[in-house]
DOFITI-822751 format. One line per 10 residues: number of its first residue (from 1); their letters; for each residue x, y, z of N, C-alpha, C. Coordinates in Angstrom, 3 decimals, padded with zeros to 6 digits. Example, Ala and Ser with C-alpha at 12.3 -4.5 7.8 and 13.67 -1.06 7.14 Angstrom:
<titis>
1	as	013.190 -005.690 007.800 012.300 -004.500 007.800 013.200 -003.300 007.800  012.850 -002.250 007.080 013.670 -001.060 007.140 012.900 000.030 007.870
</titis>
This chain:
<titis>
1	xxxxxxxxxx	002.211 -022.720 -009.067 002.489 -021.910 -010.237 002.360 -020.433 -009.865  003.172 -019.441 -010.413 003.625 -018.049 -009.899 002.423 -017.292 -010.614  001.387 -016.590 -010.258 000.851 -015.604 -010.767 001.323 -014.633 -011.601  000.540 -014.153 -012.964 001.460 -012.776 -013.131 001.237 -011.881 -012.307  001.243 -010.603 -012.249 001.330 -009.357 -011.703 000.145 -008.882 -012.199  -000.607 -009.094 -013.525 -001.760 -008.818 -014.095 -003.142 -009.491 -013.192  -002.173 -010.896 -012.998 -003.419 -011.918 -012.318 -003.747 -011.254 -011.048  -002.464 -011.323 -010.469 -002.504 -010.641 -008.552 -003.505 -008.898 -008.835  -003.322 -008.262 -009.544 -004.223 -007.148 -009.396 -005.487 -007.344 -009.346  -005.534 -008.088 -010.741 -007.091 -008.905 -011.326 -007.985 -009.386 -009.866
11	xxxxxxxxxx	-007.054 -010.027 -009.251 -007.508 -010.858 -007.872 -007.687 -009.863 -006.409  -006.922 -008.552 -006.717 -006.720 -007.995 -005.802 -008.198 -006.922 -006.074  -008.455 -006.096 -007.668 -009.443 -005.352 -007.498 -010.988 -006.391 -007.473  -010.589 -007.908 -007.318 -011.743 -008.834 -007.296 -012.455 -008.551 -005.813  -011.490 -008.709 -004.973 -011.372 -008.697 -003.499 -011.595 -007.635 -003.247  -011.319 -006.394 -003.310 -011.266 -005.249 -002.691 -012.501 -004.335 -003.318  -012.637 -004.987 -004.164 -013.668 -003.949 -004.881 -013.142 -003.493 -005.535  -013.858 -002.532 -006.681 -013.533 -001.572 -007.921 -013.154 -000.459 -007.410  -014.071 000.184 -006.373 -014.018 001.127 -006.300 -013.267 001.491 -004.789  -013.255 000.637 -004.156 -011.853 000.607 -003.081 -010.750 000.289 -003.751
21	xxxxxxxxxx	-010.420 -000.346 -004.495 -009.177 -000.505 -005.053 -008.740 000.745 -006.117  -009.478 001.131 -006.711 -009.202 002.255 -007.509 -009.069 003.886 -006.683  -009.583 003.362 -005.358 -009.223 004.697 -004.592 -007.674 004.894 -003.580  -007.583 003.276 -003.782 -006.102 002.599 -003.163 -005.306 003.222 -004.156  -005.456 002.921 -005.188 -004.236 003.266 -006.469 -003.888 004.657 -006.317  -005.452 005.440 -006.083 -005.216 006.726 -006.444 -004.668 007.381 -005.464  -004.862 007.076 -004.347 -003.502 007.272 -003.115 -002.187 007.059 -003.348  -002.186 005.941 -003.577 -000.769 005.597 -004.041 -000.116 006.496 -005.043  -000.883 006.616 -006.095 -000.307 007.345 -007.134 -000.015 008.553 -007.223  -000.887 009.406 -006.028 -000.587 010.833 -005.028 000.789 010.503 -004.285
31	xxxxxxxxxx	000.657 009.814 -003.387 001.911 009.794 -002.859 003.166 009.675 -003.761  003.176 008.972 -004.679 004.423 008.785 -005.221 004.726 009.929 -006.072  003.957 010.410 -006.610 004.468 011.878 -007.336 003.935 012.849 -006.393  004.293 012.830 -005.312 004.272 013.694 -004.251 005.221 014.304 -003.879  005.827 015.606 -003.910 007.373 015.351 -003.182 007.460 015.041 -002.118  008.571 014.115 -001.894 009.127 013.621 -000.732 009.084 014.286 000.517  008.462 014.086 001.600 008.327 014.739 002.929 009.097 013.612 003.849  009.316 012.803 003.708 010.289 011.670 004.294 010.914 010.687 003.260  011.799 009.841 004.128 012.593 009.387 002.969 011.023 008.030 002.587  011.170 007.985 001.439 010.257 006.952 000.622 009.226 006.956 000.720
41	xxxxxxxxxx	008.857 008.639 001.260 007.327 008.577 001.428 006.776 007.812 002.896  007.537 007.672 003.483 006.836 006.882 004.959 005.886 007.403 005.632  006.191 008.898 005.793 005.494 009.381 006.621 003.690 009.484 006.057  003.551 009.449 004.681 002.561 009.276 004.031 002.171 007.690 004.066  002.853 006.768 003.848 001.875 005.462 004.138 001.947 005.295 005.150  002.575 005.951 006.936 002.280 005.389 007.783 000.517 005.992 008.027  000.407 007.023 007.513 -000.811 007.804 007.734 -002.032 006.619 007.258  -001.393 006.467 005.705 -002.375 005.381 005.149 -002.709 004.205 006.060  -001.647 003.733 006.729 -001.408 002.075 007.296 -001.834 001.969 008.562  -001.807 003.388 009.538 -002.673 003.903 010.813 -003.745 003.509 010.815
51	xxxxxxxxxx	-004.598 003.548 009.708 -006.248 003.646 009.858 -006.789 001.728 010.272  -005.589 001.170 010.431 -005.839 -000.442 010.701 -004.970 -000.765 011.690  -006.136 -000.971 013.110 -005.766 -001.016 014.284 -004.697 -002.301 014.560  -005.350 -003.155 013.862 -004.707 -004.602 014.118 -003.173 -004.448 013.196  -002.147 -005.380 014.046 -000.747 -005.286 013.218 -000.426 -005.950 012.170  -001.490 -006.775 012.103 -001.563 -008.616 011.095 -002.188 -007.971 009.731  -002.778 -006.885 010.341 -003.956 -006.152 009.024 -003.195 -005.135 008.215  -002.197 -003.993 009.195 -001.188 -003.452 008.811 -000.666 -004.209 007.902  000.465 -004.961 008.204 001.025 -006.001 007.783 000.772 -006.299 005.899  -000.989 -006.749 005.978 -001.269 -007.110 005.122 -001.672 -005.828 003.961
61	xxxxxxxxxx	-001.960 -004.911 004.465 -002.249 -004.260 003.791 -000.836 -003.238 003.348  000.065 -003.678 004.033 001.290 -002.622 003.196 002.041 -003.649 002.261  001.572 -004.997 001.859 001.826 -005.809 001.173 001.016 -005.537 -000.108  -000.560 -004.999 000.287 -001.233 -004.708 -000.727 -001.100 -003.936 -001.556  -000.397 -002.813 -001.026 000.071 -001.349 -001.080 001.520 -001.319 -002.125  002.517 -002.290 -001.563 003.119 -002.836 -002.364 003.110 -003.222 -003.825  002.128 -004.109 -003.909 001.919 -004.978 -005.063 001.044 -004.210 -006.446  000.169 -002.654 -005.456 -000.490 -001.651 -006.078 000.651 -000.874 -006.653  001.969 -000.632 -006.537 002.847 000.725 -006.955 003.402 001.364 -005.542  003.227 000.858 -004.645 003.820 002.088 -003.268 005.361 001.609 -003.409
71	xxxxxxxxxx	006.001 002.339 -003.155 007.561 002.171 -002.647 007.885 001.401 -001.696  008.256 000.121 -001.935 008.373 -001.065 -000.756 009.385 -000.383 000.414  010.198 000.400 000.300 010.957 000.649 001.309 010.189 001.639 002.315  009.590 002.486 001.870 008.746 003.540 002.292 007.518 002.159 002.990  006.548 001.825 002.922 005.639 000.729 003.522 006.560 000.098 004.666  007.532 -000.034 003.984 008.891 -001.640 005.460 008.983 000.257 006.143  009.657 000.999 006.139 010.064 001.874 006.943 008.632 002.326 008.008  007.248 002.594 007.452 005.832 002.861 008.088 005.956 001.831 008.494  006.040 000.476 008.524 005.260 -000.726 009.423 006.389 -000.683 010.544  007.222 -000.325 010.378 008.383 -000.727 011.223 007.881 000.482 012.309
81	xxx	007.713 001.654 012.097 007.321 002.731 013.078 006.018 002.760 013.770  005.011 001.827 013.260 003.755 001.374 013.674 003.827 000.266 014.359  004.825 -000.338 014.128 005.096 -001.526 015.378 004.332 -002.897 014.740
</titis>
């Protein structure tokens, strides 16, 4: 059965914490009313997506990033340049 989008947050600030997750958002929510310094903002979540050495962790966390409000194309364009 498909989660809502309410549930997946619910589950996501369960996991991450309150106060890591609310500092996730608030990144996010900088970047996106940020003006554009690359296309979709990349150059700003690759900065974000850098700080996690491992690629599996990357990975997961620009999924997280995703599901928070980031610009999915902007995250696929950073993971793709982070390898």
């Amino acid at each position: 059965m498909a989660k809502s989008k309410a549930e997946i947050m619910q589950w996501l600030k369960q996991s991450l914490g309150e106060k890591d997750f609310n500092s996730i958002k608030s990144q996010i929510n900088k970047i996106e009313n940020s003006p554009s310094t690359t296309r979709y903002h990349y150059g700003q979540y690759m900065s974000l997506l850098s700080r996690f050495s491992k690629r599996d962790t990357r990975s997961r966390m620009g999924s997280v990033l995703v599901l928070m409000g980031a610009n999915k194309q902007g995250v696929k364009d950073a993971l793709r340049i982070l390898g």
